[in-house]
mmCIF file of the C-alpha atoms, coordinates in Angstrom:
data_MODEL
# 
_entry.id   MODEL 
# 
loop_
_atom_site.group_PDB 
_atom_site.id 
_atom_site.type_symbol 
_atom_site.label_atom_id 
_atom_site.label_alt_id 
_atom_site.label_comp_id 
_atom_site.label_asym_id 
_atom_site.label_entity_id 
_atom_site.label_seq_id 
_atom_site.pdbx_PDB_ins_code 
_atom_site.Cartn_x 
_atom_site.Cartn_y 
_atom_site.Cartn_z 
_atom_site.occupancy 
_atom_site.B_iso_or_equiv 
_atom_site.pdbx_formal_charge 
_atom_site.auth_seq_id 
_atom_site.auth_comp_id 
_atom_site.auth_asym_id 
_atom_site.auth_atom_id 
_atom_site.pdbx_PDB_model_num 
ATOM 1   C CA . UNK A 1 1   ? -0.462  -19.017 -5.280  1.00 0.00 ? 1   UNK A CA 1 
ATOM 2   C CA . UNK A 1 2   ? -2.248  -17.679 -8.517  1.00 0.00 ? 2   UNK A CA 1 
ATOM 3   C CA . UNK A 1 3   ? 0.039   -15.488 -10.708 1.00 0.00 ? 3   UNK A CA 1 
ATOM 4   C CA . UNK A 1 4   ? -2.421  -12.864 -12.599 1.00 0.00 ? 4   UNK A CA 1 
ATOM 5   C CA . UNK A 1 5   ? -1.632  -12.748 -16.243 1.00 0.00 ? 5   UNK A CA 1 
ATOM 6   C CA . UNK A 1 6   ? -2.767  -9.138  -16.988 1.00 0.00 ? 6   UNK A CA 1 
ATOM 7   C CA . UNK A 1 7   ? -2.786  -8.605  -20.986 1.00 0.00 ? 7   UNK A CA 1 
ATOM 8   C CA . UNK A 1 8   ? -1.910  -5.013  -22.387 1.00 0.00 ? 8   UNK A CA 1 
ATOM 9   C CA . UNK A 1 9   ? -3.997  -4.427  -26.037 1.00 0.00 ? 9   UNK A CA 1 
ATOM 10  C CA . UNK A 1 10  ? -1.975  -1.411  -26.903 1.00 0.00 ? 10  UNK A CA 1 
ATOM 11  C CA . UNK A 1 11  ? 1.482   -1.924  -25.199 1.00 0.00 ? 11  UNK A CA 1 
ATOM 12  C CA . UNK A 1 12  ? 2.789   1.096   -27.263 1.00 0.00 ? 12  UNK A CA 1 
ATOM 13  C CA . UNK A 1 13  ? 1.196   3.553   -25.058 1.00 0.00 ? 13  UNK A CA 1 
ATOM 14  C CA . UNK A 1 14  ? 4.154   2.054   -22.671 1.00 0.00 ? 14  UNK A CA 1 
ATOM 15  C CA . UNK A 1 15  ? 6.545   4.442   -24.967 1.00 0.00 ? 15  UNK A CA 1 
ATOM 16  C CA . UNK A 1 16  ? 5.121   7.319   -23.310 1.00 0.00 ? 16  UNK A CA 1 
ATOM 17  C CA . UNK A 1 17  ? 7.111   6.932   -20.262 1.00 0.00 ? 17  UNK A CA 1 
ATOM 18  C CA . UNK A 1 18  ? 9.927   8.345   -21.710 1.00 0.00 ? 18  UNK A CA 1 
ATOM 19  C CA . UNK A 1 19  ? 8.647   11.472  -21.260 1.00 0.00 ? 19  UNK A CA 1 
ATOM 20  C CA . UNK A 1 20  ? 8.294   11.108  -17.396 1.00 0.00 ? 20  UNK A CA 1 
ATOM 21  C CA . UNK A 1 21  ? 12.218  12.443  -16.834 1.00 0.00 ? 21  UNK A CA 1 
ATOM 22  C CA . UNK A 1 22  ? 11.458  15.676  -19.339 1.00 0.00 ? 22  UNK A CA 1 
ATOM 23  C CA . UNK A 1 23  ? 8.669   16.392  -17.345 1.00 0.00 ? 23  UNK A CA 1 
ATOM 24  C CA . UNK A 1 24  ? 10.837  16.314  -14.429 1.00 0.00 ? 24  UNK A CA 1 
ATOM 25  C CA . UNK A 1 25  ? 13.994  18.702  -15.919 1.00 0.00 ? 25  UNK A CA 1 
ATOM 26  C CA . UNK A 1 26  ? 10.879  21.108  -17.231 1.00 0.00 ? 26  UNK A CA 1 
ATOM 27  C CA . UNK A 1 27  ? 9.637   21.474  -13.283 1.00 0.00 ? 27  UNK A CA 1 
ATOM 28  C CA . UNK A 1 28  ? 12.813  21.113  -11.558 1.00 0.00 ? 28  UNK A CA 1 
ATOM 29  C CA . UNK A 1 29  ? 13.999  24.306  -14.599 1.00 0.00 ? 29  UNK A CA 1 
ATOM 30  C CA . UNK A 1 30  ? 10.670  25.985  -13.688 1.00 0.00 ? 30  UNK A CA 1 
ATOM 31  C CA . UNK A 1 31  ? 10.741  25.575  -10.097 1.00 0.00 ? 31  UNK A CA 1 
ATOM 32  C CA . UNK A 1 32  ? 14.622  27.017  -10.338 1.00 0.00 ? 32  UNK A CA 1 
ATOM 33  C CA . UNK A 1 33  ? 13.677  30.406  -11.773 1.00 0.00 ? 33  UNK A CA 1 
ATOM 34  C CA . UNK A 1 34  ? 10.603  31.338  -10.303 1.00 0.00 ? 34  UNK A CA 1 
ATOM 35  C CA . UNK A 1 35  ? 12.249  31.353  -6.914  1.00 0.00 ? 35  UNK A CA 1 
ATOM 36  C CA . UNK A 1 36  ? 15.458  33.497  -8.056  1.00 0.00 ? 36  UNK A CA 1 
ATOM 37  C CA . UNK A 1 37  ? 15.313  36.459  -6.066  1.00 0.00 ? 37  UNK A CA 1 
ATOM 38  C CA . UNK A 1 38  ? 18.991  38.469  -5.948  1.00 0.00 ? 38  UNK A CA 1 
ATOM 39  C CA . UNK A 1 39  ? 18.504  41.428  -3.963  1.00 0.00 ? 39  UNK A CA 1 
ATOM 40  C CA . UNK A 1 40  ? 16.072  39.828  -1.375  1.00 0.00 ? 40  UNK A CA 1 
ATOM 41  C CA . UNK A 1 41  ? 17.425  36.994  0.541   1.00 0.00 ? 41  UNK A CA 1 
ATOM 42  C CA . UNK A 1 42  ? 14.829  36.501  3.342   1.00 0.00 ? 42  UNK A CA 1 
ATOM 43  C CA . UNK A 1 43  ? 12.994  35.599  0.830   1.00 0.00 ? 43  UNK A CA 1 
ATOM 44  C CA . UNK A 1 44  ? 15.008  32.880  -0.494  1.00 0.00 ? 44  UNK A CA 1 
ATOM 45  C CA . UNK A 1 45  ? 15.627  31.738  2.871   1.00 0.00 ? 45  UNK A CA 1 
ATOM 46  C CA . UNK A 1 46  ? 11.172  31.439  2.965   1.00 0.00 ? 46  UNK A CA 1 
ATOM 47  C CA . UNK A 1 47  ? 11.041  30.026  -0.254  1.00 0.00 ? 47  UNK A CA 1 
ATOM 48  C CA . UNK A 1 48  ? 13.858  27.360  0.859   1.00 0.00 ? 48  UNK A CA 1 
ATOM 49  C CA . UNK A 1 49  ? 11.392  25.927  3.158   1.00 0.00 ? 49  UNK A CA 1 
ATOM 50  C CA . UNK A 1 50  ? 8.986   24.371  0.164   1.00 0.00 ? 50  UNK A CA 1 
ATOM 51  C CA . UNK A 1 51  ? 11.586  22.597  -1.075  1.00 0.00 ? 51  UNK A CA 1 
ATOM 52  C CA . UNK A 1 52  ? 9.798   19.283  -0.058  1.00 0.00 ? 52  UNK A CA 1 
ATOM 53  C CA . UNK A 1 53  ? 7.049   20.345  -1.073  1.00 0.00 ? 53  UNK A CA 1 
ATOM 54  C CA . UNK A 1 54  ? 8.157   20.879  -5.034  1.00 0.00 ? 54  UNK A CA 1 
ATOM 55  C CA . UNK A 1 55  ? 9.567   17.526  -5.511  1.00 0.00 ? 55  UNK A CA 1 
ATOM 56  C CA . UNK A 1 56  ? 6.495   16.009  -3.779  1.00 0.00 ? 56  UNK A CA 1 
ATOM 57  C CA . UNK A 1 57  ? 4.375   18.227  -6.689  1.00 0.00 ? 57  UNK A CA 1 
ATOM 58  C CA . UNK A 1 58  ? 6.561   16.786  -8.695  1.00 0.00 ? 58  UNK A CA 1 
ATOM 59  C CA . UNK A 1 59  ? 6.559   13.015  -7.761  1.00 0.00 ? 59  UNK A CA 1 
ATOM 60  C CA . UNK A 1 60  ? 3.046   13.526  -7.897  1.00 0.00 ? 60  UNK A CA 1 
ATOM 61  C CA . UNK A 1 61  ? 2.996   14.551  -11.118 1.00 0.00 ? 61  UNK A CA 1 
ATOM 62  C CA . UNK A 1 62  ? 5.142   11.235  -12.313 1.00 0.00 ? 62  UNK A CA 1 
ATOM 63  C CA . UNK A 1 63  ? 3.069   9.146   -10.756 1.00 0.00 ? 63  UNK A CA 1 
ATOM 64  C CA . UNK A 1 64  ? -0.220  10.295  -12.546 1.00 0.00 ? 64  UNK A CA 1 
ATOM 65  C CA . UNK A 1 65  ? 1.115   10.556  -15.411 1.00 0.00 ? 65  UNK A CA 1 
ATOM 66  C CA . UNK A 1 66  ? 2.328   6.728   -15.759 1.00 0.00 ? 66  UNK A CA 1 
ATOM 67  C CA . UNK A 1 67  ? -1.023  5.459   -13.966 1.00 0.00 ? 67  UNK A CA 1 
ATOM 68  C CA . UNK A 1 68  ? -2.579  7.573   -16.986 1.00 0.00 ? 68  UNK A CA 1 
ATOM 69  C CA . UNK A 1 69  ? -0.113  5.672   -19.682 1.00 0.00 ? 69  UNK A CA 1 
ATOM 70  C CA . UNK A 1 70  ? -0.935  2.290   -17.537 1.00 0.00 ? 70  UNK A CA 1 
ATOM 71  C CA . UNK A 1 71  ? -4.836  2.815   -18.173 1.00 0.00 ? 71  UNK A CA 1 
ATOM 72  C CA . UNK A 1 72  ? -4.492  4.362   -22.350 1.00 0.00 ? 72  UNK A CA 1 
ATOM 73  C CA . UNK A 1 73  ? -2.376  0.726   -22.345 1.00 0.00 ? 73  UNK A CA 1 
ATOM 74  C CA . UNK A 1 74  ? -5.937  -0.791  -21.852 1.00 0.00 ? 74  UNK A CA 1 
ATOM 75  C CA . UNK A 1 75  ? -4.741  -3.938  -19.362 1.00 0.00 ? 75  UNK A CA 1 
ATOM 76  C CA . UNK A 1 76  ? -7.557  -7.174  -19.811 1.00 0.00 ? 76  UNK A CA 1 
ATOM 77  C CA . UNK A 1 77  ? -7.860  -10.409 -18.354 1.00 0.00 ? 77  UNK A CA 1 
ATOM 78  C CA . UNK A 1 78  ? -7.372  -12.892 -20.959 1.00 0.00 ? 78  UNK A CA 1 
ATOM 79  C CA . UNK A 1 79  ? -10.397 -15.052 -21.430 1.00 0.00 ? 79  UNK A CA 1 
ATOM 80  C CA . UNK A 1 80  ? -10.832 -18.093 -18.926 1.00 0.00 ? 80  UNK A CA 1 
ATOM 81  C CA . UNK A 1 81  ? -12.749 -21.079 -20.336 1.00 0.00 ? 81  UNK A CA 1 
ATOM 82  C CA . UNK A 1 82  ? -15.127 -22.742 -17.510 1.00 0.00 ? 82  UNK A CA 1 
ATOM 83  C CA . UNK A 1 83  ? -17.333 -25.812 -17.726 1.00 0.00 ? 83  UNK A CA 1 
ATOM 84  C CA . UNK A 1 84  ? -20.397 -25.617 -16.100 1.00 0.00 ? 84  UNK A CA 1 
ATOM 85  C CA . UNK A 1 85  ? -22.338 -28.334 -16.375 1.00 0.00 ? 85  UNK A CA 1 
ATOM 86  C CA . UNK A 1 86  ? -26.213 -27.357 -15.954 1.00 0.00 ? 86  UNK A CA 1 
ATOM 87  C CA . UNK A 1 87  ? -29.511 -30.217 -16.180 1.00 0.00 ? 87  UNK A CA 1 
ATOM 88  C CA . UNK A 1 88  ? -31.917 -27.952 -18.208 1.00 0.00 ? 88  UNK A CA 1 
ATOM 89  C CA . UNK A 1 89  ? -33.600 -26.826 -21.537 1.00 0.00 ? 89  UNK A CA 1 
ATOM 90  C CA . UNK A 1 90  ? -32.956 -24.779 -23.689 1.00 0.00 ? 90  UNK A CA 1 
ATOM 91  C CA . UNK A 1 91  ? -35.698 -21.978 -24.333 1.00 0.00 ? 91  UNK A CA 1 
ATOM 92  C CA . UNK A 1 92  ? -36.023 -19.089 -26.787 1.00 0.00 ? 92  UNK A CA 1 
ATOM 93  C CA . UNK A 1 93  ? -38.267 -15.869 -26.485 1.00 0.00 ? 93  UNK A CA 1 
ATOM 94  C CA . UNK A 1 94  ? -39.507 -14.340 -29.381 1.00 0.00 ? 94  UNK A CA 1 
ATOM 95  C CA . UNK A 1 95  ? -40.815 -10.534 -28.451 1.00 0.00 ? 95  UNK A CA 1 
ATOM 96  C CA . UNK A 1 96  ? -42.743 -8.405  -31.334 1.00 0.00 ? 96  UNK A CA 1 
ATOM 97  C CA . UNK A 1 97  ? -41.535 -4.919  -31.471 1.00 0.00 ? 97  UNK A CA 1 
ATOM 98  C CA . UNK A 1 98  ? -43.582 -3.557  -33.895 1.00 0.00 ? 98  UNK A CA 1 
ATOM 99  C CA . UNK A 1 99  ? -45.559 -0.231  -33.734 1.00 0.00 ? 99  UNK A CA 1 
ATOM 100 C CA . UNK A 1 100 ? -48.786 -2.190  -32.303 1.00 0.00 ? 100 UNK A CA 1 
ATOM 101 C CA . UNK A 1 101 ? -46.229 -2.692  -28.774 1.00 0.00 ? 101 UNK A CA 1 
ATOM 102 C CA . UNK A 1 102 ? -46.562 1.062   -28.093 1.00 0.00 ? 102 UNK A CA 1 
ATOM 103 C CA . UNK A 1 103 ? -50.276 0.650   -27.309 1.00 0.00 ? 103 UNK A CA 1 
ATOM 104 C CA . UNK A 1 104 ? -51.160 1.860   -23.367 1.00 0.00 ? 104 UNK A CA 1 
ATOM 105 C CA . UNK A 1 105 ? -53.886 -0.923  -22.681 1.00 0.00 ? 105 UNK A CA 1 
ATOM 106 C CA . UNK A 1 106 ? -51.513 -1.927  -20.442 1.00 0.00 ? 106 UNK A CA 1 
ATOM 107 C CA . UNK A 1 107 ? -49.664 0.710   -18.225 1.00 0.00 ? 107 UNK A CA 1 
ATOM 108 C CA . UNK A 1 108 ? -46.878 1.683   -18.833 1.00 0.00 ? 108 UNK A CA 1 
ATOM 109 C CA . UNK A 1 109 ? -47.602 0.205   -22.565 1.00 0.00 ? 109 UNK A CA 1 
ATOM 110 C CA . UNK A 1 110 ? -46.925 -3.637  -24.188 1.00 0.00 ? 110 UNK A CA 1 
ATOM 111 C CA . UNK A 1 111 ? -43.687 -3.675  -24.494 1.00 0.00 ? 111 UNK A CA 1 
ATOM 112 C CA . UNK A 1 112 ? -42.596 -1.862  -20.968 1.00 0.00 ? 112 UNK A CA 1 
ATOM 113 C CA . UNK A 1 113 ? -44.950 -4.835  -19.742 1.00 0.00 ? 113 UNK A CA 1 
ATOM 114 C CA . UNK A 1 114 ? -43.860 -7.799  -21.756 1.00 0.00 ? 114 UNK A CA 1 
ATOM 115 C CA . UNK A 1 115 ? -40.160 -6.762  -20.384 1.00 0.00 ? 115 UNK A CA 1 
ATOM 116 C CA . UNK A 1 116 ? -40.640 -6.743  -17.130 1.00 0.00 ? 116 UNK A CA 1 
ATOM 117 C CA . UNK A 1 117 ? -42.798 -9.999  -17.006 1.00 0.00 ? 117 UNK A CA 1 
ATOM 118 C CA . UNK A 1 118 ? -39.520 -11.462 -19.088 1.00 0.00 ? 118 UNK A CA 1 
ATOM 119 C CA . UNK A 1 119 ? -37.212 -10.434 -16.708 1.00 0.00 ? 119 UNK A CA 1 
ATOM 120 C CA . UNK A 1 120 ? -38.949 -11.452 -13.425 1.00 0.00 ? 120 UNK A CA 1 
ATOM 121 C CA . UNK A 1 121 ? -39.061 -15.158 -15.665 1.00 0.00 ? 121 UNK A CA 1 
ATOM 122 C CA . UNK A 1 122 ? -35.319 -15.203 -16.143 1.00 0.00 ? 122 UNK A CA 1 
ATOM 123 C CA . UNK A 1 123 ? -34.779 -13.875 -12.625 1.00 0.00 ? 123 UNK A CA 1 
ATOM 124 C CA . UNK A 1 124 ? -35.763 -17.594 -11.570 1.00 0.00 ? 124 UNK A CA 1 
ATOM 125 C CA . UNK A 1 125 ? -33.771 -19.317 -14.223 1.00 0.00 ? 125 UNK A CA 1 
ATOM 126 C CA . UNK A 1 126 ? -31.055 -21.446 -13.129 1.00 0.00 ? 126 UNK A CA 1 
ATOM 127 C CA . UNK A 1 127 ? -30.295 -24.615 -14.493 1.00 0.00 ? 127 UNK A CA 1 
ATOM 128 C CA . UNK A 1 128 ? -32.382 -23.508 -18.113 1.00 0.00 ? 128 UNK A CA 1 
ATOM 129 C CA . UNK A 1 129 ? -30.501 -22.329 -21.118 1.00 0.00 ? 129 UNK A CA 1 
ATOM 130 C CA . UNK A 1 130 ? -32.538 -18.460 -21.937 1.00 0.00 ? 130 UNK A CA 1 
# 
């Protein structure tokens, strides 16, 4: 089986995690005195009932935030060398890109022209070093 060797470029981001339990106490101290009601207890007894519902918020939350640290942490592939040996020749395009290109003899112009002809050429490269 093929282990993946994922690569973090700026592992520091990482230290942001500590944060995830503070944002937990600041909900959990949120969630405990918006719902303090004294003098009306069918109310409590309603609010009671979204109890799940906070701490799924609130799992939620923790989750987004450390997929958020996880991407700011930048993860790469290290770079795989692969031979691949290819019969061909080398060839080398040379396109002019001067003023004189912008001329509409040709619709859409020269250059819009001279592009597409060069990519339907390397479209049918293979084995040829472009």
């Amino acid at each position: 089986m093929d282990v993946i060797d994922i690569q973090f470029l700026d592992k520091y981001y990482f230290l942001l995690i500590i944060f995830v339990p503070f944002i937990i106490i600041y909900f959990y101290k949120k969630q405990k005195n918006t719902n303090n009601f004294k003098f009306l207890g069918d109310l409590k007894k309603v609010f009671k009932n979204n109890f799940y519902i906070f701490y799924i918020k609130v799992i939620l939350l923790c989750f987004i935030f450390i997929f958020y640290v996880l991407v700011i942490a930048n993860p790469n592939l290290p770079n795989q060398k692969q031979e691949i040996s290819k019969n061909g020749i080398d060839i080398v395009f040379a396109l002019d890109l001067s003023y004189s290109m912008n001329a509409e003899d040709i619709l859409p112009n020269r250059l819009e022209s001279s592009k597409s002809i060069l990519d339907d050429f390397l479209s049918i490269q293979e084995t040829n070093r472009v």
